[in-house]
N, C-alpha and C positions, 0 to 999 in steps of 0.2 A: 504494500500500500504506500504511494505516495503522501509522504508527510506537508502537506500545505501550510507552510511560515509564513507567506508573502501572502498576506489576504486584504481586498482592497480597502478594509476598514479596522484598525487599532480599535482592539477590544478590551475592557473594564470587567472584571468580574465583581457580584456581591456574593459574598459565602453564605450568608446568611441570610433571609428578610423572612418577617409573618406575615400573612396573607389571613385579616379575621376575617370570618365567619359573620352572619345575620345569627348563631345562635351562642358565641362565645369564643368558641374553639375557635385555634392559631393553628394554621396551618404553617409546614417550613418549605421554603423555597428559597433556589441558588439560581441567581440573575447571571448571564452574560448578555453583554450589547455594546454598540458601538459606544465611542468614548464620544463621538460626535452628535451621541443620541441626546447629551444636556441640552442642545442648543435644536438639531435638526430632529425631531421625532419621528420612530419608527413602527413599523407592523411586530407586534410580539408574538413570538411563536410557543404555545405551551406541550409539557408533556407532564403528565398525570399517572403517575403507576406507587406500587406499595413497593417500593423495591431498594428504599433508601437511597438517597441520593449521594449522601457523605460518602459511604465506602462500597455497599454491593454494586452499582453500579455506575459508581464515578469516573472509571476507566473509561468504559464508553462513552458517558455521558463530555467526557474530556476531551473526545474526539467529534463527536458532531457539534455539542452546543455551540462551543467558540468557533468554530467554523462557519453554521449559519451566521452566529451573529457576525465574521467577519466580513460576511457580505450583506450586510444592514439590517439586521434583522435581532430584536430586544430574546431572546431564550430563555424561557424559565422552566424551572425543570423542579417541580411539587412532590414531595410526599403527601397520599394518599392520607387523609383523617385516622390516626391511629398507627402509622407507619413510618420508619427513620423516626423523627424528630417532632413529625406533628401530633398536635394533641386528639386526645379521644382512641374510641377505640375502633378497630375494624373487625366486621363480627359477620361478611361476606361477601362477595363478588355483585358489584355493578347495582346495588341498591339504590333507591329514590334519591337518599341523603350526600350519596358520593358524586350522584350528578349535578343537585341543587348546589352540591358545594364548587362543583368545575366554575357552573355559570357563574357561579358569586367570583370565583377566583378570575374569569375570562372580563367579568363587568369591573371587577379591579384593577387587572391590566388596562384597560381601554382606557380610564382615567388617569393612569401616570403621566407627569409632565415628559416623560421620556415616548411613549407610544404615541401612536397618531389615530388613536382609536378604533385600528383594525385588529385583528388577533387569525391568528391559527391553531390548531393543533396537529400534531405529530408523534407517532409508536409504533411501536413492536410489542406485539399479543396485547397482553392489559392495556396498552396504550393505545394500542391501535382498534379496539375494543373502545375505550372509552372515548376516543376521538368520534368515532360513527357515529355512539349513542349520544353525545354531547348533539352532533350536529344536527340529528333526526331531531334535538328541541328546540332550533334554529335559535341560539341566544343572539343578539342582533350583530354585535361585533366578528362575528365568527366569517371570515370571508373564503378559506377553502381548508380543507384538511390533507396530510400524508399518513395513510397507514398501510402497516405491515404486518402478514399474520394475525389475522382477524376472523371473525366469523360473524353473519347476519341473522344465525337461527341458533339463539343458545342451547338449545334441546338437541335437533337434528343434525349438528355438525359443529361441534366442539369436542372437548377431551370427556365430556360427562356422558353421553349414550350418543351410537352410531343405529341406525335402522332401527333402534329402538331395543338394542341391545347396550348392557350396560358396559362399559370399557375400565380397564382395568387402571389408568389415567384417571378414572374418579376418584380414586384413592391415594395415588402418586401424587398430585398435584392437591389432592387436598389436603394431605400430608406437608407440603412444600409451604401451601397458605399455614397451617396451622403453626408452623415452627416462621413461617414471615411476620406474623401478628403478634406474637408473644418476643417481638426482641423490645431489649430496652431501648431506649432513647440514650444521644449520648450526652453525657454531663457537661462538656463543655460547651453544650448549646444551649442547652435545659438547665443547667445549673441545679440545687441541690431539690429540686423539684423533680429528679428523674426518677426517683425509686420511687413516687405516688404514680409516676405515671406508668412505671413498668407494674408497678401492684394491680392498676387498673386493667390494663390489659393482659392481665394474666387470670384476674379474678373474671373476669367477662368473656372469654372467649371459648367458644367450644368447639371439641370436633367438627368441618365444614363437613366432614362427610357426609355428618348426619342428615344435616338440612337439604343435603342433593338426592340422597335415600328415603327422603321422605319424599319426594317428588319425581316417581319411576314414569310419570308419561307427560305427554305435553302440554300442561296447565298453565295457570295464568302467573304461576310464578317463574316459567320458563317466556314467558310470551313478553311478560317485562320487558324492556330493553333489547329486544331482537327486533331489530328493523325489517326483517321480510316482515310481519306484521300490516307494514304501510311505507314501502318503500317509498313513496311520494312526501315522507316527512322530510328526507334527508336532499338540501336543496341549495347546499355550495357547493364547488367543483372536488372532485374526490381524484386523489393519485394516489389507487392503492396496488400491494404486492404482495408474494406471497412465494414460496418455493416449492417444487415436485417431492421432494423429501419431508416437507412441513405434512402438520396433518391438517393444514388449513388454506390448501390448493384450491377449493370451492367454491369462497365465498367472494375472490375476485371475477368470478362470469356471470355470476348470479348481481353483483351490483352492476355489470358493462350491462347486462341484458334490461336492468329494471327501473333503476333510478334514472331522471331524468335530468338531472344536472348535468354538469360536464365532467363527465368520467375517464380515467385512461388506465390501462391495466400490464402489468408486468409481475410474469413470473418465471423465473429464472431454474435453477436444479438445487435449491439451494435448502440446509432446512431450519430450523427453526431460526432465525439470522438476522441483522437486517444486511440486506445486499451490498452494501459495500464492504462488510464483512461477511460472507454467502462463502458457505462451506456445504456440501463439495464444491467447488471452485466450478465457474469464473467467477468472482468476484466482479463488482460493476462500480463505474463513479455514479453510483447513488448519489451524494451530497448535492451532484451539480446536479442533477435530475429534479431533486426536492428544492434548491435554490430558481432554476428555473419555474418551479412548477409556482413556487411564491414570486418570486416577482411579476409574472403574468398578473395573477388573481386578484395579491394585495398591492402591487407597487403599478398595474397598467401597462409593464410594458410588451409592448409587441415580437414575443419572442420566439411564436410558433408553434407553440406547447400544445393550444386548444387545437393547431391543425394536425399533429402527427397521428400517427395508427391507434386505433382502439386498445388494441393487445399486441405486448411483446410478448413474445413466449420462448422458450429455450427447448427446441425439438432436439431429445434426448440421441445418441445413437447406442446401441446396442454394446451390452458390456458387461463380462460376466459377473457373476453374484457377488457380494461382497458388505459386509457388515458397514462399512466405512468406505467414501473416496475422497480422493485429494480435491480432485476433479470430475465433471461428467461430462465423456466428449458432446458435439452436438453443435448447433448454429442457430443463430437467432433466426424467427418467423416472425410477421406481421400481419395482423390483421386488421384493415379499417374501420370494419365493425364488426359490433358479437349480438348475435351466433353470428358466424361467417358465412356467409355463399358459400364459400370455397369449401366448407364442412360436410359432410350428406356423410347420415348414419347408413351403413350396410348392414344389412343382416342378413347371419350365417348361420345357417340351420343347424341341430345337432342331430349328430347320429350315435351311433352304439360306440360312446370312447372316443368319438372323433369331432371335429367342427367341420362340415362339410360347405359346400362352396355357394355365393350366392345364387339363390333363383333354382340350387340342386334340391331333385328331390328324395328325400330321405325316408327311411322306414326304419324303425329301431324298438325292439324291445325295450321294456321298463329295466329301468336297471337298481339295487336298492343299496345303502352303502349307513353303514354306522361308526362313527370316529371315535376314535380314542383319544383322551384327553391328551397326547404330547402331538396333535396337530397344532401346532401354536406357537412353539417353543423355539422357533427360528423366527419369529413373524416380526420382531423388532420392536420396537414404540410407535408407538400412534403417532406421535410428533415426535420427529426424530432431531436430537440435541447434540447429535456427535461426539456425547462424552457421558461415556464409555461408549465407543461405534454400536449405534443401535438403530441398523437398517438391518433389513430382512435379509436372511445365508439363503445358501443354494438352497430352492424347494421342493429338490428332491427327495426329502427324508419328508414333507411333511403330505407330498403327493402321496406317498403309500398310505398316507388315514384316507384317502379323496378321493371321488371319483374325477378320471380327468378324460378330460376330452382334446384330442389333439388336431390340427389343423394337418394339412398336407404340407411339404417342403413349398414353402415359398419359391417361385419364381424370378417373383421380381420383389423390390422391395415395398413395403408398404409401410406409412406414416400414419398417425391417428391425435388429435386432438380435441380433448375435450373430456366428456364423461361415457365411461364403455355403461353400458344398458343391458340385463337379463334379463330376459322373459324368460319362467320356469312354470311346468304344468308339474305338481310335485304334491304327493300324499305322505302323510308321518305317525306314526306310534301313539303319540301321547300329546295333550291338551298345549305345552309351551314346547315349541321347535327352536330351532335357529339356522338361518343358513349363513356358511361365507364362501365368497366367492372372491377367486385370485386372478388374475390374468397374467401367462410369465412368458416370457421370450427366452426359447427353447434353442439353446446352442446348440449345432453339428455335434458336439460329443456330447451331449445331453444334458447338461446343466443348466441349469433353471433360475432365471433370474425375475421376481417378481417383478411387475412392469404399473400394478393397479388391484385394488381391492374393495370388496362393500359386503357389508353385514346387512340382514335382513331378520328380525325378532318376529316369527310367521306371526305371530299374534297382534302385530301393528301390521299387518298387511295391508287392512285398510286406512288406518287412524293410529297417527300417536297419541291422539285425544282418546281414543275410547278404543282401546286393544278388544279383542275377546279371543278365547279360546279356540285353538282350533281341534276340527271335529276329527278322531283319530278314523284316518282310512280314506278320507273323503278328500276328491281332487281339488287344487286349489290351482288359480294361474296369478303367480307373484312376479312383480317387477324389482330387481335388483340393484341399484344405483350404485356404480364404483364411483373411487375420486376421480375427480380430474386428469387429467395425465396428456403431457405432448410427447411420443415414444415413436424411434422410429424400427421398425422391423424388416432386418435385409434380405436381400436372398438367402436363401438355402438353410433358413431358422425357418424353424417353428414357431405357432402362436399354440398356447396352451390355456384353457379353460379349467381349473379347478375348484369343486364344491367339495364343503365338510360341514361337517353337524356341529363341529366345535371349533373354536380358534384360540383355545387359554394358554396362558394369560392374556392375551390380547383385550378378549372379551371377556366376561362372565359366565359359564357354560350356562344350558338350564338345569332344572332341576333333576332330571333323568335322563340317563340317555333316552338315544331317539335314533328310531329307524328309519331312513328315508327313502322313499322310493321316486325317480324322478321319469320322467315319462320324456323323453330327447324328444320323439317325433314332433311334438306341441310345442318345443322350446324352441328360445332364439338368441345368441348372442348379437349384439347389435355395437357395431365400431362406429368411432366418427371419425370416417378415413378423410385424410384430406390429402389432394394430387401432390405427388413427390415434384418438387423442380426439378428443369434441368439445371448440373452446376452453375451453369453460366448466368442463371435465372435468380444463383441465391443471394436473397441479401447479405450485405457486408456489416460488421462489427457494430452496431449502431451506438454504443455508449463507450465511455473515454475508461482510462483508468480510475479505478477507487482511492480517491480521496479522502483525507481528514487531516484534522489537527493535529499536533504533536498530544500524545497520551499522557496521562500523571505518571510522576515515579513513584515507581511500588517495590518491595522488596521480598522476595519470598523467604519466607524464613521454615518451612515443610515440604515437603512434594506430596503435589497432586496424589491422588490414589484413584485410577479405573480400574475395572473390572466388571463384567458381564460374564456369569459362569451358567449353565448347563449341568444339571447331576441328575444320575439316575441307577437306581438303585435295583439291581434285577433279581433280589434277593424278595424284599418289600415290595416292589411297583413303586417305590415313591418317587415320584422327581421335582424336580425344582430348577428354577430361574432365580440366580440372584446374582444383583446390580448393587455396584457399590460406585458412586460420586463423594469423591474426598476431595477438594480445593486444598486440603494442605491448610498451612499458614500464611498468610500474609499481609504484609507491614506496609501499612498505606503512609508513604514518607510526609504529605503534606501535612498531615491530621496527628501523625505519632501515633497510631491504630492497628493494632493488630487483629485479623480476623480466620476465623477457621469455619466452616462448615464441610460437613457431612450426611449424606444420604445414602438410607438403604432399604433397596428393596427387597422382596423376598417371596416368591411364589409358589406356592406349592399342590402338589395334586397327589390320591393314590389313583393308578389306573383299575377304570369303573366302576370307579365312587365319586360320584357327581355331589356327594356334598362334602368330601374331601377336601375340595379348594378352597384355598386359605391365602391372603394377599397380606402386605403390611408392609407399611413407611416409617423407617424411626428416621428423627432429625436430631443432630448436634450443632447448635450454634456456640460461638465465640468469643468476647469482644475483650479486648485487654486495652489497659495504659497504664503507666507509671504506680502501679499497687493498684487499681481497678480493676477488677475483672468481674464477668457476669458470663453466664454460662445456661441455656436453656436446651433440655431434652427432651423431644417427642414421639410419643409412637402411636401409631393409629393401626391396628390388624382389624381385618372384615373376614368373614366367617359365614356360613350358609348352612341350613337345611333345606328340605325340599319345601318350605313353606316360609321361612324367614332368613334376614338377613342379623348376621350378629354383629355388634360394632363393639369392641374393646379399643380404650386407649390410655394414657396419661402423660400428665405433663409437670416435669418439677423443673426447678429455676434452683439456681446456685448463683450467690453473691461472695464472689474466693470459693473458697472448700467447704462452706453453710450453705444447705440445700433452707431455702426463705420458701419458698413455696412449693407445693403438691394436689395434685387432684386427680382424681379417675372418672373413668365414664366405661358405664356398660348395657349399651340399649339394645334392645331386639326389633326389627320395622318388618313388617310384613312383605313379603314377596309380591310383585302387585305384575302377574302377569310377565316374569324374568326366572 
């Protein structure tokens, strides 16, 4: 990455400012902007996330903020209500109170003698999250937004349930908030008022998990703050992005396709990231991207932003399996508008094991297949974070639980963008099913590399509002929705079709196994092929190198620790998936801070014993200085029988080597059609 020192405007930092509230609460926020902002007033640009701004994510924050503002633009960069530094507590994701508090804070920017009364916002996941939903309430100052890694349907396409299947990411990440919400604040900012404040939110806060498991289908507490709701709320120009590796590929075509604003879409091979640090690689000049895309909107000028392509996309090329890559080969595409012309779904009939060709006609036995729990255990992270490498391995091992359907040797090459489409005519065993379905690009010597995936909970077939049972034996025709995907498929590969009854850890299993029988002749997989160019046809590099500011200096004082292990026990059946995320130590030089976290997860199954599966997040937080130290542990395990979900957890806090606080939680919530 190119380090930009030479930016056209000398930038002022504030380390510090509050930001009150209409109900008391001080929020903490860290200013960068032009130093020429005293006299010439500028567009502020915010970002909003619980993720502390002092040390967990200063680094980064170090590298864009003063960047933007190097090119005229005021950056302020907020802890969330109850998070880093700001007061109160945070007791869940994306609530009434977090947004009322944006506006308040977006209506206090516009008033600085420094702004010129226009604002932005800008993120990656929770920010790019709260950005959407800030703009769906159009606060007046709000003139366009950049996000990344977002989603428009909190229910249907987030880390909390896919198809209607619950994901194993409900846990991990609620695990991740629960040990986010319970750090202290730091004393140097807070002064000797930080142990009230860390009391508070320790004495208030509870397992998130809970409150996500109390809400298994798609109600009005998922309907909150999800902009498909009324895409016509959200009505500044949107420049959002997202990565093929992310597990939030989706919600960039679904905003080009719906909102009416001025939209433009980019998504790169990258995963969970923002793209100018997009791993696997190419990394991209994002910054000048998001600097262009603000000066259009807030500063007027004519820079051609509104005229380029709808959608960049990063058409992947074929390459064998692999947990982690550095890079994904492949070349930029454009599209002027989404859906594209250029797109038309094909569909390829099934036959007995095979995907047969379009417009062929096919005849095929029923065929019936029942999975065993370690179909899953290569499948990787739902949103893949690259530390510990957690993309999908070769799915050969997980093909033997599957039934698969193979394509013939390609001829020529074929390209596909968008979202791949099942149609399944499929009968099952017992009252709650699940299907998933893989699609992999089948190398000459037969390795298998996932290419796209979608879960379907049969019992949301119809409705994530109102699931019901399905009737054992009787024929259903279900539609399958994989993610997104730009994939290109060359000669002399195969395309591969794979169905399973279970995907764990991935997913949730149900509560029993489950026989399926799937009826090929009535099925369809359905591609959205789009024409291969000729080379000479292809576009060239469209964006510059990746860009930022010089980074803070940090010091490690630990090493990292990954790991992602695989056990299984052929003695017991027992296996397991366990993930370890260790950050090590380290010394944030500006602040004199030392930080440590770790994360771990832990999955476990016996084979067929469906209520065997057992998930669990413990956190270790950190924080040291000069004789301070504070120290907070969490664990969250979920647990199942065939009718309930069981939630064990606790949470103790250490002031030095005095454990100051402690509490447990042990709920049981009903199974509600999962």
């Amino acid at each position: 990455m190119h380090v930009a020192t030479n930016l056209p405007h000398a930038v002022q930092s504030e380390e510090h400012v509050w930001i009150p509230m209409s109900d008391g609460v001080r929020l903490a926020a860290r200013i960068w902007r032009p130093t020429s902002s005293d006299v010439t007033p500028v567009p502020a640009v915010l970002e909003y996330i619980p993720y502390r701004r002092r040390d967990l994510t200063s680094v980064r924050d170090s590298m864009h903020h003063p960047y933007i503002a190097g090119h005229g633009y005021a950056c302020v960069r907020v802890d969330l209500r109850g998070t880093g530094d700001s007061e109160g507590v945070l007791t869940d994701e994306y609530l009434e109170r977090e947004q009322r508090d944006a506006e308040e804070v977006l209506a206090w920017l516009a008033e600085q003698p420094w702004c010129d009364g226009s604002t932005s916002m800008m993120g990656l996941s929770w920010g790019g999250f709260a950005a959407l939903q800030v703009a769906a309430r159009q606060p007046p100052s709000l003139g366009a937004i950049v996000i990344s890694s977002f989603t428009d349907d909190r229910y249907g396409d987030d880390f909390h349930y896919m198809g209607g299947c619950l994901l194993s990411d409900n846990l991990a990440e609620a695990g991740t908030m629960f040990a986010a919400a319970t750090c202290p604040p730091d004393p140097v900012v807070v002064g000797d008022e930080w142990r009230n404040m860390w009391r508070e939110r320790l004495e208030e806060t509870e397992p998130w998990v809970l409150e996500w498991l109390r809400h298994q289908r798609r109600d009005d507490y998922w309907r909150h703050a999800s902009v498909n709701e009324d895409y016509s709320d959200v009505r500044c120009p949107v420049l959002a992005s997202s990565g093929w590796a992310d597990g939030y590929s989706n919600a960039v075509f679904r905003l080009l396709q719906n909102i009416q604003a001025p939209a433009r879409g980019l998504i790169g091979p990258w995963s969970h990231r923002y793209p100018h640090m997009g791993y696997p690689g190419p990394a991209i000049g994002y910054l000048q991207e998001v600097v262009r895309w603000l000066d259009h909107w807030l500063k007027g000028e004519d820079n051609g932003v509104d005229e380029g392509p709808a959608l960049w996309a990063w058409m992947q090329d074929s390459v064998p399996p692999s947990t982690a890559y550095h890079e994904r080969p492949g070349r930029w595409i454009r599209e002027d508008e989404w859906p594209a012309p250029t797109v038309k779904y094909r569909g390829y009939p099934l036959a007995k094991y095979r995907i047969g060709s379009p417009g062929e006609e096919v005849e095929a036995e029923s065929l019936t297949l029942q999975s065993p729990l370690t179909v899953g255990q290569f499948a990787g992270k739902w949103a893949s974070y690259n530390a510990p490498p957690d993309l999908p391995y070769d799915q050969r091992e997980e093909d033997g639980g599957s039934l698969v359907f193979d394509s013939d040797v390609l001829a020529e090459d074929v390209e596909i963008l968008g979202a791949v489409e099942m149609e399944l005519e499929v009968s099952v065993t017992e009252p709650v099913a699940q299907i998933a379905a893989r699609l992999c690009d089948v190398a000459p010597d037969g390795s298998a590399t996932r290419v796209t995936y979608g879960l379907l909970n049969l019992t949301h077939r119809e409705s994530h509002e109102h699931p019901t049972e399905v009737e054992p034996g009787e024929i259903y025709r279900v539609k399958i929705t994989l993610n997104g995907v730009a994939q290109a498929f060359p000669a002399g590969h195969r395309i591969r079709l794979s169905l399973s009854t279970s995907y764990w850890p991935l997913a949730w299993p149900p509560p029993k196994p489950v026989l399926l029988t799937v009826h090929p002749q009535n099925s369809t997989l359905w591609l959205p092929v789009r024409p291969v160019p000729e080379a000479e046809e292809r576009d060239p590099r469209p964006f510059g190198e990746p860009e930022a500011a010089p980074e803070i200096s940090t010091t490690r004082r630990e090493k990292p620790e990954h790991r992602w292990s695989v056990h299984r026990d052929l003695v017991d059946t027992h296996s397991s998936l366990e993930i370890v995320k260790d950050g090590g130590i380290l010394h944030f030089d500006d602040i004199d801070l030392d930080v440590g976290r770790r994360a771990y997860e832990l999955y476990e199954s016996v084979a067929g014993d469906f209520t065997s599966t057992r998930g669990q997040s413990t956190w270790t937080m950190r924080f040291a200085r000069d004789g301070w130290s504070t120290r907070t542990e969490t664990h969250t395990s979920l647990e199942c029988t065939e009718t309930e979900f069981k939630v064990y957890a606790t949470l103790d806090a250490y002031e030095g080597d005095e454990r100051v606080f402690s509490r447990q939680w042990s709920e049981s919530l009903p199974r509600d059609h999962l």
